[in-house]
C-alpha positions as CSV (number, residue, x, y, z in Angstrom):
1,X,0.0,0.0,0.0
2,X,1.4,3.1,-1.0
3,X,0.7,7.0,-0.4
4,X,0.7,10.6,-1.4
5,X,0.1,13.6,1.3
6,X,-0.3,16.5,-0.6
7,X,0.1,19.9,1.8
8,X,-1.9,23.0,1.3
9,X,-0.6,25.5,3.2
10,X,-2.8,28.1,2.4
11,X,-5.4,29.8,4.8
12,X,-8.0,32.5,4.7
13,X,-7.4,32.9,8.7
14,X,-4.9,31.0,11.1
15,X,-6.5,29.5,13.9
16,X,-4.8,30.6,17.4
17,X,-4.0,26.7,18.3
18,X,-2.4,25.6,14.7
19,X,1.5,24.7,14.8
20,X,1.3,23.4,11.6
21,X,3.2,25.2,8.4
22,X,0.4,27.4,6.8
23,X,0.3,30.9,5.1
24,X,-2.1,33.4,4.1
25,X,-0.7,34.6,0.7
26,X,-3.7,33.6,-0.9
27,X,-2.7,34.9,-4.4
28,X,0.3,32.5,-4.8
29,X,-2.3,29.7,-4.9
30,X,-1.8,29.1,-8.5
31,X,2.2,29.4,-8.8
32,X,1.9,26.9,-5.7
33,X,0.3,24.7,-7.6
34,X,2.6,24.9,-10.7
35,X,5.3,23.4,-7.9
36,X,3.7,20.8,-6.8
37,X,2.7,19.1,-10.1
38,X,6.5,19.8,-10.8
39,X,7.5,18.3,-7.5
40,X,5.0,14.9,-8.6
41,X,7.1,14.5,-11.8
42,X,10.3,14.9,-10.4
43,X,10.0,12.1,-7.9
44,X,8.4,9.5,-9.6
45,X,11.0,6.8,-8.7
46,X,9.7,7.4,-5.0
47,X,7.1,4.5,-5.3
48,X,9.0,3.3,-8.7
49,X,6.4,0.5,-9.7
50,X,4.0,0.6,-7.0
51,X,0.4,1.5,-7.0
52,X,-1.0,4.3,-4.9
53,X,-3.7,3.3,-2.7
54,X,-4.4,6.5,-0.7
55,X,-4.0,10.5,-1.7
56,X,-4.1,12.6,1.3
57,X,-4.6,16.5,0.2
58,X,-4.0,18.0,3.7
59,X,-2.9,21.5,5.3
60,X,-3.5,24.2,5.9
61,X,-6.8,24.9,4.5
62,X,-7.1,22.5,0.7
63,X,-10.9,23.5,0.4
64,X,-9.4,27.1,0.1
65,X,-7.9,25.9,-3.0
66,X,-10.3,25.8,-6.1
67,X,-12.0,22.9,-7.6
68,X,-9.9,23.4,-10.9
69,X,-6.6,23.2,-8.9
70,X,-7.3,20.6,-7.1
71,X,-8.2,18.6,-10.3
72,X,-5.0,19.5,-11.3
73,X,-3.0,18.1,-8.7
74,X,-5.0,14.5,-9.2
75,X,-4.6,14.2,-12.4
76,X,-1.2,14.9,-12.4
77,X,-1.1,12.3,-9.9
78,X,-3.1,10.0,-11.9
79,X,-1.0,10.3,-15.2
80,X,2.2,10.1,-13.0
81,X,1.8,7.6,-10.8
82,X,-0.2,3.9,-10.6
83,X,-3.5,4.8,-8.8
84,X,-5.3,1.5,-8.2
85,X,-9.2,1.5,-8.7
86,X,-11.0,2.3,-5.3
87,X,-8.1,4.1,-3.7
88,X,-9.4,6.4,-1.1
89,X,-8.8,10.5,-2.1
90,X,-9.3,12.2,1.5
91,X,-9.4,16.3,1.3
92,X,-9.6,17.9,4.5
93,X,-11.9,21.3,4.9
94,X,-13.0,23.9,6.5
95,X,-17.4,23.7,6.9
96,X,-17.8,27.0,5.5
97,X,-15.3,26.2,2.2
98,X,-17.9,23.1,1.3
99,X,-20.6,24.7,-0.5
100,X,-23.0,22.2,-2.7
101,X,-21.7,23.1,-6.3
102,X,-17.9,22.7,-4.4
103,X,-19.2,19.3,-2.8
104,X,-20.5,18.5,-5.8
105,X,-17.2,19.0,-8.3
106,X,-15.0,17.2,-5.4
107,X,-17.4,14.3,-6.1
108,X,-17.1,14.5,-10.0
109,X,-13.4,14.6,-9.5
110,X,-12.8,11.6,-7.8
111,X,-12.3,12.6,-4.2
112,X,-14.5,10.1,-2.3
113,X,-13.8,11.0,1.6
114,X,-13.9,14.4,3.2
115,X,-12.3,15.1,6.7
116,X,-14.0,18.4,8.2
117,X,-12.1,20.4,10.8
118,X,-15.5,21.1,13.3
119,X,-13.9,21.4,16.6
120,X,-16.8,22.1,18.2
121,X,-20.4,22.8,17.9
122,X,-20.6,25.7,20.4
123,X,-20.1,28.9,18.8
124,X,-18.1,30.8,21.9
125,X,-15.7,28.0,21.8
126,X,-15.3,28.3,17.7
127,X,-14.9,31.8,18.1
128,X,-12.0,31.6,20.9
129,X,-10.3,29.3,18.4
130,X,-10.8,32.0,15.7
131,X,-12.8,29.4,13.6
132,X,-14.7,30.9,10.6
133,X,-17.4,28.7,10.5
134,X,-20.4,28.4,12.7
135,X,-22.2,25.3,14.3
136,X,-25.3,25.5,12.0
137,X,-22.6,25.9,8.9
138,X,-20.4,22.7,10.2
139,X,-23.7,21.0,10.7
140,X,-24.9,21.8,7.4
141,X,-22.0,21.1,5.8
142,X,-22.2,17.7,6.8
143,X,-25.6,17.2,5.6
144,X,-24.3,19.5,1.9
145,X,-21.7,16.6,2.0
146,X,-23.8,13.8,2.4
147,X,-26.8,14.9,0.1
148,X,-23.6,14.8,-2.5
149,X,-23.2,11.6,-2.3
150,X,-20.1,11.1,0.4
151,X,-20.1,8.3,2.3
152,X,-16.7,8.5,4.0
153,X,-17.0,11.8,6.3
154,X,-14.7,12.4,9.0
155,X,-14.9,14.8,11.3
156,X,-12.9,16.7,13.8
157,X,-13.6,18.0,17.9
158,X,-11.4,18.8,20.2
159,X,-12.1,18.9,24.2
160,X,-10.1,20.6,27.2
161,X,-11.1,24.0,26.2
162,X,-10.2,26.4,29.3
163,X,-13.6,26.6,31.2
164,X,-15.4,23.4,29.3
165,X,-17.8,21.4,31.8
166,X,-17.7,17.8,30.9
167,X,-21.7,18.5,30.1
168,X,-21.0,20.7,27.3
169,X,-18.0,17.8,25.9
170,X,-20.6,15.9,26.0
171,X,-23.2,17.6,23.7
172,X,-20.5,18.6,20.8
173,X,-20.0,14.2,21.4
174,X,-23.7,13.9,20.9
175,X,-24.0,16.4,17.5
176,X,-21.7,14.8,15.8
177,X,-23.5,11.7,16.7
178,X,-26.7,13.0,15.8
179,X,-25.2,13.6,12.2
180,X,-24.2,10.1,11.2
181,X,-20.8,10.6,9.9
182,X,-18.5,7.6,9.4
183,X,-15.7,8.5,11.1
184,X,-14.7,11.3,14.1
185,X,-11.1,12.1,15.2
186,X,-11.0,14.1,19.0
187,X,-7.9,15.7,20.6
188,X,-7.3,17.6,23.7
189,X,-6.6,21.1,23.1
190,X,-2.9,21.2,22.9
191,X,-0.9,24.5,24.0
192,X,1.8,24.1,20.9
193,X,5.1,26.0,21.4
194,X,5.2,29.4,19.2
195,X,1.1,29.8,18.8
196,X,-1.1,32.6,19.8
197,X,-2.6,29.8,22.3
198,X,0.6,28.9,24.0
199,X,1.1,32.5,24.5
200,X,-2.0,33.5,25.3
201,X,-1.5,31.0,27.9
202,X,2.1,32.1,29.3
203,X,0.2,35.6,29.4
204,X,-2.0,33.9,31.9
205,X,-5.2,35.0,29.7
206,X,-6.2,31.8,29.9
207,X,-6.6,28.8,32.0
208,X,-5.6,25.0,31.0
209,X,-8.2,22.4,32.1
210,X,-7.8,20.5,34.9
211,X,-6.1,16.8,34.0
212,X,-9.2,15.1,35.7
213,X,-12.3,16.6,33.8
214,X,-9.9,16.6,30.5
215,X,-9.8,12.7,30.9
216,X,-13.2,12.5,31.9
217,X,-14.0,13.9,28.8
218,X,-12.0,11.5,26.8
219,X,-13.7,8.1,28.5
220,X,-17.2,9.8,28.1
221,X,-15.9,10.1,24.5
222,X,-14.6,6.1,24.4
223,X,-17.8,5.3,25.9
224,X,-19.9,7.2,24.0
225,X,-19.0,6.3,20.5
226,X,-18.2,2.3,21.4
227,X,-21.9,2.4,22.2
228,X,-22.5,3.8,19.1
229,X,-20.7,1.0,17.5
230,X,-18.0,2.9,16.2
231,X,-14.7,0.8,17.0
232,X,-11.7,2.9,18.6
233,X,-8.8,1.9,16.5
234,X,-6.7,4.7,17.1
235,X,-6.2,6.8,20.7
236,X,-7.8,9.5,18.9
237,X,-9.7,7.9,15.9
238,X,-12.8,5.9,15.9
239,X,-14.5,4.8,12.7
240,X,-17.5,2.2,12.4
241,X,-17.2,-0.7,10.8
242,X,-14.7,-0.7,7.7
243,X,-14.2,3.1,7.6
244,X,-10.5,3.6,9.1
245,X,-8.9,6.2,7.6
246,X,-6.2,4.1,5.1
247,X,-4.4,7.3,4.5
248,X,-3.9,8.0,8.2
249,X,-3.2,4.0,9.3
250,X,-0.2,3.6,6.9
251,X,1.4,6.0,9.2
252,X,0.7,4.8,13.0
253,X,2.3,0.6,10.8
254,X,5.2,2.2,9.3
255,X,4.5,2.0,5.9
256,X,6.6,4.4,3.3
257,X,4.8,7.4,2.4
258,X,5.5,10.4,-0.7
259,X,4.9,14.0,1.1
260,X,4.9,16.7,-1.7
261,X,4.6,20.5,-0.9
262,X,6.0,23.0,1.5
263,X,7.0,21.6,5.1
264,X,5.5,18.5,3.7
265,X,7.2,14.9,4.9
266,X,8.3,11.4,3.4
267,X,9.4,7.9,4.7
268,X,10.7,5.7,2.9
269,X,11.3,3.0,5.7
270,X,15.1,4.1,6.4
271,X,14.8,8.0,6.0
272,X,12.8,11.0,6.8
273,X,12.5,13.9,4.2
274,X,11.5,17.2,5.0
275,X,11.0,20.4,2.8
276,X,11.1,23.7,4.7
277,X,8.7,25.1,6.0
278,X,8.9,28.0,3.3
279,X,6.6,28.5,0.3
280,X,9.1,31.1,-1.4
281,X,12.3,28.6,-0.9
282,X,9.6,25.4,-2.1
283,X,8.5,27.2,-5.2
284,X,12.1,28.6,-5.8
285,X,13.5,24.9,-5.9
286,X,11.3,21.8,-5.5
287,X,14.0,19.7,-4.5
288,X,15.2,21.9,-1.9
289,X,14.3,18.3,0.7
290,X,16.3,18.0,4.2
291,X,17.3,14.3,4.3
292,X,17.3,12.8,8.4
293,X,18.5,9.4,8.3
294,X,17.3,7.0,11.2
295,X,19.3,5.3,13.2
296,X,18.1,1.6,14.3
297,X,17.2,3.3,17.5
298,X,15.5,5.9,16.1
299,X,13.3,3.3,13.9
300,X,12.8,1.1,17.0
301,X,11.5,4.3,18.9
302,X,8.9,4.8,16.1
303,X,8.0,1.3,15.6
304,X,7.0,0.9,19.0
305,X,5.2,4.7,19.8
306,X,3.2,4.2,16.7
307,X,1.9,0.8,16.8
308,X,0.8,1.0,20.7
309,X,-1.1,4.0,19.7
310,X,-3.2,1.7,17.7
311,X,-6.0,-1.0,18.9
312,X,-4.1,-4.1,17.4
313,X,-1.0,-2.9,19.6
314,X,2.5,-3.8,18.9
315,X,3.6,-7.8,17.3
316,X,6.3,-8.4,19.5
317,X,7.4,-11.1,17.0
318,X,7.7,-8.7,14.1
319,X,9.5,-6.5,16.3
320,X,12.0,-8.9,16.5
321,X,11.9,-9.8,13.1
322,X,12.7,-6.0,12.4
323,X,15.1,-5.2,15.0
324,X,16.6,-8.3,16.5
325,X,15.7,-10.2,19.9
326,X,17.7,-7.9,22.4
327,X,14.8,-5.7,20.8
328,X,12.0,-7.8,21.5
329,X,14.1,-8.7,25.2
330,X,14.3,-4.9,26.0
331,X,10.8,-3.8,25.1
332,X,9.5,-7.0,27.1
333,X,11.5,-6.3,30.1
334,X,10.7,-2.5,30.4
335,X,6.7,-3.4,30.1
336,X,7.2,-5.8,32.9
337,X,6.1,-2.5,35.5
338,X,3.0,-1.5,33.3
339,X,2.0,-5.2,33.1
340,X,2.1,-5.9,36.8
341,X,0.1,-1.9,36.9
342,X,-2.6,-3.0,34.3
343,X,-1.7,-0.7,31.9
344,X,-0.4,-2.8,28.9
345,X,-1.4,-5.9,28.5
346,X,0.3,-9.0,26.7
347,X,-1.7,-11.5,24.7
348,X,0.1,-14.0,22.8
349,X,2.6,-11.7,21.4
350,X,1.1,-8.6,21.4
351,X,1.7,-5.7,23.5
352,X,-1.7,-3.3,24.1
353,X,-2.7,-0.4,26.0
354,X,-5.4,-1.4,28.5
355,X,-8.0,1.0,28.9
356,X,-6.4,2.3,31.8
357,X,-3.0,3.0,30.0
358,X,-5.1,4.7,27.2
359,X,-5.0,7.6,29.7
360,X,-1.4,7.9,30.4
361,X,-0.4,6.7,27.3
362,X,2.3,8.8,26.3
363,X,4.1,7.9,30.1
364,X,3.7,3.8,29.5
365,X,5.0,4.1,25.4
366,X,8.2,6.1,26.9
367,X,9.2,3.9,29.0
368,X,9.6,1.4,26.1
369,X,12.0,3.9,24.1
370,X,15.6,3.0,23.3
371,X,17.7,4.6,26.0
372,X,20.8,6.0,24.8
């Protein structure tokens, strides 16, 4: 299975939590463009012979793009590259970006899932984050997308806004129930280095949540959606039956991925590569790519944080396999605490978070890193 993540920097409005590489020079939309197709011919012999099963356009904002751009970039993409039949074509947007006639040209141009950035469904909260939409345009942009014809929507909350009451989590939970979307990915509000938030928060303007009602909210979340029979395959994905994003999954198993487009990133199983976060320096030279290569370590590290993050956990056999038995031997031996704590558990020879480690998750899967 292979992938391309196409990133759209571009934005009408930066929200005050993004850390992500975006721009508002709206006008260099077209130029940008021009690059990117250029980029998609020049490296070809990334996936040589393979056939691309997943096309991620991601930013940034891509429904700021137009529909004729973004048909440019797929079939670029399409005439470049081996796109198997039934490949999934994710695009994020923004609700207030996915008006019918756009809805209905994505459709006609062979993007077949849409993943909306929401947030919330309480118009104070969308306003703190300085998102453009409203609740009633997020909800009806849903229905817009499904009345289209889309039958892969994800959608996007967060939770742990300064002030939230668990009550209020959960009726943004129960919206997005209440519309029927396939899929729904939730985060806490996260206070990233260099954003208005993080500063805002330094400035003492703002207060975090406390740690208890934040993961309060996430196990009324788990609880809430695994009644709803959506499976939680991810710690913050949870799709029903079938409807995993395929894009999003080839990441958490370590399977090589193209990244084209500024501050955009590849892996091809050995090596990171990583354009700057620049759009003048991308469209000045395409190939202008910072190369990080991995040690063993490095590789082990990811291996392990990626898989645990997922419900089938981490195959301590192909672990092995990968890395050796004094891997396998050192993982196993620095689980041994969790274990006895009921955090991971161990089942044949897989390692998983228990319920219970879900919440500290980040503590447990660090204790498992390579130490130097």
């Amino acid at each position: 299975m292979a992938g391309i993540y196409l990133h759209i920097p571009f934005c009408k409005s930066r929200c005050i939590y993004c850390g992500f590489f975006s721009t508002t020079s709206l006008p260099k939309r077209h130029d940008y463009v021009d690059a990117v197709v250029e980029e998609l011919r020049q490296r070809r012999s990334f996936w040589a012979d393979q056939s691309i099963d997943t096309i991620y356009f991601g930013g940034g904002t891509p429904s700021q793009l137009p529909s004729e751009e973004l048909e440019r970039m797929l079939d670029a993409i399409r005439y470049i590259y081996n796109v198997r039949e039934g490949a999934e074509v994710t695009l994020e947007g923004n609700p207030d970006d996915l008006t019918p006639a756009f809805l209905q040209r994505l459709r006609q141009m062979g993007v077949n899932r849409l993943s909306m950035g929401v947030q919330s469904f309480d118009d104070a909260r969308l306003r703190f984050l300085r998102r453009r939409h409203t609740a009633v345009q997020a909800m009806q942009a849903v229905r817009d997308a499904q009345a289209a014809g889309f039958t892969n929507i994800s959608i996007d909350l967060m939770f742990g806004f300064p002030g939230q009451t668990l009550d209020q989590w959960k009726q943004d939970v129960q919206t997005a129930l209440s519309l029927q979307v396939q899929h729904l990915s939730a985060y806490s509000l996260m206070y990233e280095e260099g954003t208005l938030l993080e500063r805002m928060l330094t400035a003492g303007e703002i207060e975090e949540v406390d740690d208890e009602v934040s993961l309060q909210m996430y196990e009324y979340l788990m609880e809430a959606l695994e009644a709803a029979g959506y499976e939680h395959y991810e710690l913050s994905n949870f799709a029903l039956p079938g409807m995993q994003s395929r894009h999003n999954s080839s990441y958490w198993h370590g399977i090589p991925y193209l990244g084209v487009g500024a501050g955009s990133h590849s892996y091809d199983g050995h090596n990171r590569f990583h354009h700057p976060d620049s759009l003048e320096q991308y469209m000045s030279d395409v190939r202008s790519l910072e190369v990080e290569h991995l040690t063993d370590h490095e590789r082990y590290d990811e291996c392990v944080f990626t898989a645990l993050r997922t419900s089938e956990g981490l195959n301590l056999a192909a672990l092995e396999q990968q890395f050796g038995s004094a891997a396998k031997k050192y993982c196993l031996q620095n689980a041994q605490r969790h274990l006895k704590a009921g955090l991971l558990s161990l089942t044949g020879d897989t390692l998983r978070l228990t319920r219970r480690g879900l919440f500290i998750s980040n503590e447990v899967m660090s204790d498992l890193m390579w130490d130097e």
